[in-house]
N, C-alpha and C positions, 0 to 999 in steps of 0.2 A: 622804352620798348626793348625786349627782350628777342635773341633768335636764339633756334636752338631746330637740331635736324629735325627731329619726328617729339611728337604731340600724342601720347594716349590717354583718351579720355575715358577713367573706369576701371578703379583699382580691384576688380572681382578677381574671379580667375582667367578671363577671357586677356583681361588689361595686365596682368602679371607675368601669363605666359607668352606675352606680347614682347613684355621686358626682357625677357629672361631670350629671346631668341635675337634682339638686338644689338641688346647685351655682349651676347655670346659672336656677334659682327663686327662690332666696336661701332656700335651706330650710336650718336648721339640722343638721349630723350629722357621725357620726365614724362609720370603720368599722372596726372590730373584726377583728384578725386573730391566730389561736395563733402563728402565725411571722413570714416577712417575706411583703413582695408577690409573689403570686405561689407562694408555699410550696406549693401540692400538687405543681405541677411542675416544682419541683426537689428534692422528698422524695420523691414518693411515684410515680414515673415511672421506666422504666428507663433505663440511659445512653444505647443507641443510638436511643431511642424519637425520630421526628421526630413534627412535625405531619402528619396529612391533609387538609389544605388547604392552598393552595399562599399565599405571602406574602402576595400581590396581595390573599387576603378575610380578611388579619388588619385586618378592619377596625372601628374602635370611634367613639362619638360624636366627632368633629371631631382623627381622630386615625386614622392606617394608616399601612403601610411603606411605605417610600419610598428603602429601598436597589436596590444592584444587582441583583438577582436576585429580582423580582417572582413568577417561577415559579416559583424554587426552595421548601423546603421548612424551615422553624428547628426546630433542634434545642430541646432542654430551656431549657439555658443561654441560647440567643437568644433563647425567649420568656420565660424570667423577668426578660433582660435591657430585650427590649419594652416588661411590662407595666411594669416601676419606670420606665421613661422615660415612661410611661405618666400612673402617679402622678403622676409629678416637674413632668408640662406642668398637671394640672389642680388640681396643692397639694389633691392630696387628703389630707383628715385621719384620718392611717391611726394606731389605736395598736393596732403592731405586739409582738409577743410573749404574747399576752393572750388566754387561752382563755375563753372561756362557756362557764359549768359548766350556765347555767339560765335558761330564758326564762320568768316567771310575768306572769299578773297584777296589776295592781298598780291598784285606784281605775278608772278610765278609761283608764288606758295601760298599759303594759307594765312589769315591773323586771328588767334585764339583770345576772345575777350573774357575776361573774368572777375569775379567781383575780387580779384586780388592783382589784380593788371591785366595786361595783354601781351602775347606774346605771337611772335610771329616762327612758320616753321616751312619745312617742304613740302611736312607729310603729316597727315593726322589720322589716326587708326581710331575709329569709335568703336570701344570694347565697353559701355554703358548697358550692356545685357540686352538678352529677346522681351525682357518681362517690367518694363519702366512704368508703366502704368496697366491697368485693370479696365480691360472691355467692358464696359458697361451700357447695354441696349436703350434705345432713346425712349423706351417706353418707361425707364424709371424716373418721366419726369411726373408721369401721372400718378405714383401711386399717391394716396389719401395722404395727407397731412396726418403727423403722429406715429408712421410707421417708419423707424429707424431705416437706414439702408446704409448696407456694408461690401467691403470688399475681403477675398482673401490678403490684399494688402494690408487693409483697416483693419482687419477682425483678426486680435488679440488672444482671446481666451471667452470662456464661457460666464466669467465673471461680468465680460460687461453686457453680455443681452440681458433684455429686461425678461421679466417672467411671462409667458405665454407663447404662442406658437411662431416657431419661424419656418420662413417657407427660403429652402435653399436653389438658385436656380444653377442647374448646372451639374453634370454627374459625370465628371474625371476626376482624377485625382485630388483637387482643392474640395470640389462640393463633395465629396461623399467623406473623405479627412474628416472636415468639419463638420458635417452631419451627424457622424457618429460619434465624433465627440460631443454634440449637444444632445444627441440620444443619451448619450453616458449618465448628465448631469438631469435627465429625466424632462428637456424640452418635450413639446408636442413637433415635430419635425416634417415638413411637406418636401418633397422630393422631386423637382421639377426638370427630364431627364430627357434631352437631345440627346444627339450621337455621342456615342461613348464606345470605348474598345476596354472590354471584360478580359481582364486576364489573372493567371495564378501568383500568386508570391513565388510559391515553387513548385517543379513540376520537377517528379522523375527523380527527386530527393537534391534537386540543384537549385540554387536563386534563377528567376528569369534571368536577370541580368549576365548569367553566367552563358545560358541558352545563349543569346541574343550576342555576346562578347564573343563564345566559341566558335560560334556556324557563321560567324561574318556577319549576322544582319549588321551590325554595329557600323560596321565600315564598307558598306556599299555608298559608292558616289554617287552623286545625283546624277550622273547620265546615267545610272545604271537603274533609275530608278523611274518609274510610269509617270508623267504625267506630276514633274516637281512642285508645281505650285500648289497643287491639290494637297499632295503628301504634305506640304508643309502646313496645311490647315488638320491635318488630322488632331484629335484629340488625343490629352494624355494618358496613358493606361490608368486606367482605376488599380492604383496601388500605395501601399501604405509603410513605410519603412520600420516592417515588424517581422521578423522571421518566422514569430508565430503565428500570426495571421495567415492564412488562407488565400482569400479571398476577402476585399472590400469593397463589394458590388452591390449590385440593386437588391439580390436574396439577401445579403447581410442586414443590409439597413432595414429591409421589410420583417425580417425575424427579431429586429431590436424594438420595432413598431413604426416606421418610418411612412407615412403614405405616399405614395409614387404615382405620380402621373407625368403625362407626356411633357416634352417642352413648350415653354411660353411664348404663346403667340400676339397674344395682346392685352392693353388695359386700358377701358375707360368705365367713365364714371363710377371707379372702385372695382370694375367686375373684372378681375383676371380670366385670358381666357388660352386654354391647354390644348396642343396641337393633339389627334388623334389617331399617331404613327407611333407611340409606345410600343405597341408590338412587335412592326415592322423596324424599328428601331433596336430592339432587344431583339429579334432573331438576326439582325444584320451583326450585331456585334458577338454575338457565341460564334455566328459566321466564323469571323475573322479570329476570334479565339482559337477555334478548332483549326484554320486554313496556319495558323502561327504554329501550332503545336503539334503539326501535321507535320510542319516541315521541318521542325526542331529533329523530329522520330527518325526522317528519311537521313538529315545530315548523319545523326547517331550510326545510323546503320550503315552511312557509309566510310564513319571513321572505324568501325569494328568495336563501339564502344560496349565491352561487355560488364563492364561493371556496375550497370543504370539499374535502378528498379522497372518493373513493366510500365508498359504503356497506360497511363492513365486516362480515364474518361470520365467528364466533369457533368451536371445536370445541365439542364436549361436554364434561363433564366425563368424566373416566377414570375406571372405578369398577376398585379389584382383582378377581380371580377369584371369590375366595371369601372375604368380607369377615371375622375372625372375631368370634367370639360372646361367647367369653371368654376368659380372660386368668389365668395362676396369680401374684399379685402376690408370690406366696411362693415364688417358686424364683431369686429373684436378679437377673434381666432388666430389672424397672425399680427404679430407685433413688429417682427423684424423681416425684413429680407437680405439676401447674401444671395450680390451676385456671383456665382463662383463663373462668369461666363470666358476666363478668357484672356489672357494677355497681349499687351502688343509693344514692342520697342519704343524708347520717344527720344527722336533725335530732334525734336523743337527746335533747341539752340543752331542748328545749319543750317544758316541764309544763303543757301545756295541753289541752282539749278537740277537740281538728284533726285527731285520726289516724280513719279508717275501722277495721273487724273488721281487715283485714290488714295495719293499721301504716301504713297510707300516708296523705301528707298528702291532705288534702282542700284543694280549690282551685276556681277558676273563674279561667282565662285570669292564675294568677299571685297574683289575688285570695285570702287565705285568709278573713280575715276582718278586723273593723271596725280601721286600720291596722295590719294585720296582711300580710307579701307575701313572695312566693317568686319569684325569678327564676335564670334557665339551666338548667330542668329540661327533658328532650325533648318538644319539640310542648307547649310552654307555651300559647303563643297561634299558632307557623309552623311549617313542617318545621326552620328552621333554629336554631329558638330555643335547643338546649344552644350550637350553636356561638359561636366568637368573632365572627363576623360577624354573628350574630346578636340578643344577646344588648342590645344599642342600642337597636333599636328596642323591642322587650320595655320595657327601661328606663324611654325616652319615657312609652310608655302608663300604666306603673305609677305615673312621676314625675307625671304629670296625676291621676291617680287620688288619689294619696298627697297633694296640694297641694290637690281640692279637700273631701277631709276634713277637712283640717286647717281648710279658709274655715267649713266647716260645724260644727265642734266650736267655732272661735269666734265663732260668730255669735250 
């Protein structure tokens, strides 16, 4: 058996800049990872997936890009290659290939089991990401025998769906992605579209992200914020990490051929059947479009920003005629389905007392309990806290927290 001060498990960027503020303490730790640096996104990400944020806010403790192309957007492969140059500047001590089967207990600290030993610690930071596994609705236990079912985890490329129609359920960022790239390759593609928040690539001749980085949204704190729980179910922006892109919303996918109807409500004996608040669904989210882009204008105006293009004004969304209801999933039409519905953390491995009635960890700003920590979960402590640019400062806070436990355990 092995001791050692602090335990990260989750060599992403959450588990690095974890290192990297420990480090910078002289805290003792190793972090813990089933693959190499960086492993959920080059396993478990599709090929063409880029980032949505643009290079410029890959930014981490004492460390961001600094290639040619600040605005452009890295693929899979550039950011795994990122984060190991990542690793490689702060010698962080990664032992890579090494799963945690189990977080217990142990005297006053923790014992970390692994199919490579066990080690015992004071403090364990799970930095395993907000996105470990893929929500997928209990209704997909019914569909028909014969029809594939995929996740934005599983679904690779267009090469492995079979030929004939796929019905994507889900209209953020993963299912409309994916959509239009099966549009591309001339799928028959069904659109199956809950709440979703419509927004530009770029507005006012800027990236959103620049919006959202400049006026603060980025780094309001969760007390600053209505009603945290809720915001933290909000959907992803429907966006695409393409500068030339627009827009990749509902009009997009409906002008490539895409047919759209509302979100799924249920499935038996084969019959899919589609909620009939599409519209009220689509006007909710230009809503919030507009109320985003409204306030982008007022901040503008009250930095004096004179150098912007005008105020632009975007359509509506397009709704079809007559959206339909249901669906016969047993007459041959769709082949495949793709949940795109949803992520959620999977802290499985912690036998501990931390889950709420509905499995979810319990926290306060990251805090679980006595060294006990979670980091890059949504709206941890900021609106930006899952992202890469966010997840540093998170860090900071918890690396102070975590240092002065440790003055107070040996005092």
């Amino acid at each position: 058996m092995r001791h050692i001060s602090t335990v990260i498990i989750g060599a992403g960027p959450a588990g690095l800049a974890m290192s990297k503020c420990l480090s910078d303490r002289s805290i003792s730790h190793m972090v813990i990872e089933r693959g190499e640096v960086a492993n959920s996104w080059t396993t478990e990400r599709w090929e063409s997936l880029t980032l949505l944020t643009p290079n410029w806010q890959s930014r981490l403790p004492e460390y961001c890009y600094t290639g040619e192309h600040p605005d452009g957007f890295m693929s899979m492969p550039q950011i795994a290659d990122y984060l190991h140059g990542y690793a490689t500047s702060i010698t962080a001590p990664v032992e890579d290939r090494t799963t945690v089967e189990a977080v217990t207990a142990q005297g006053f600290g923790y014992r970390v089991s692994t199919d490579r030993g066990d080690w015992t610690c004071d403090n364990v930071v799970f930095a395993n990401g907000a996105c470990g596994r893929a929500q997928v609705p209990s209704i997909a236990q019914a569909l028909p025998a014969g029809i594939a079912q995929l996740t934005p985890q599983t679904y690779k490329s267009p090469a492995q769906i079979a030929r004939g129609g796929v019905l994507v359920v889900g209209a953020s960022a993963s299912g409309t992605q994916i959509a239009a790239e099966l549009l591309g390759v001339g799928h028959d593609v069904m659109m199956s579209a809950g709440a979703h928040i419509r927004v530009p690539r770029r507005y006012r001749g800027r990236d959103i992200q620049w919006w959202m980085d400049r006026s603060g949204v980025l780094d309001a704190r969760i007390g600053e914020v209505d009603d945290p729980d809720r915001a933290r179910r909000v959907p992803s922006l429907q966006l695409i990490g393409d500068a030339g892109l627009s827009f990749l919303d509902l009009n997009t996918l409906q002008a490539r051929g895409a047919e759209v109807t509302g979100r799924m409500v249920g499935l038996r004996d084969g019959l899919a059947q589609f909620s009939g608040s599409l519209a009220n669904q689509c006007a909710s989210s230009d809503l919030k479009m507009r109320r985003l882009l409204r306030g982008f204008d007022l901040w503008a105006a009250s930095q004096d920003l004179t150098d912007l293009p005008p105020v632009e004004l975007h359509p509506v969304t397009r709704l079809p005629a007559n959206p339909r209801l249901t669906l016969d999933l047993a007459n041959g039409r769709i082949r495949t389905v793709i949940w795109a519905t949803g992520y959620a953390p999977d802290f499985s491995f912690a036998k501990l007392p931390i889950f709420d009635r509905k499995g979810e960890l319990r926290h306060s700003e990251g805090i679980v309990g006595p060294g006990l920590y979670v980091l890059g979960l949504p709206l941890q402590m900021r609106r930006k806290s899952a992202l890469i640019d966010g997840v540093g400062a998170d860090a900071e806070a918890l690396a102070t927290h975590l240092e002065h436990h440790l003055k107070i355990r040996a005092a």
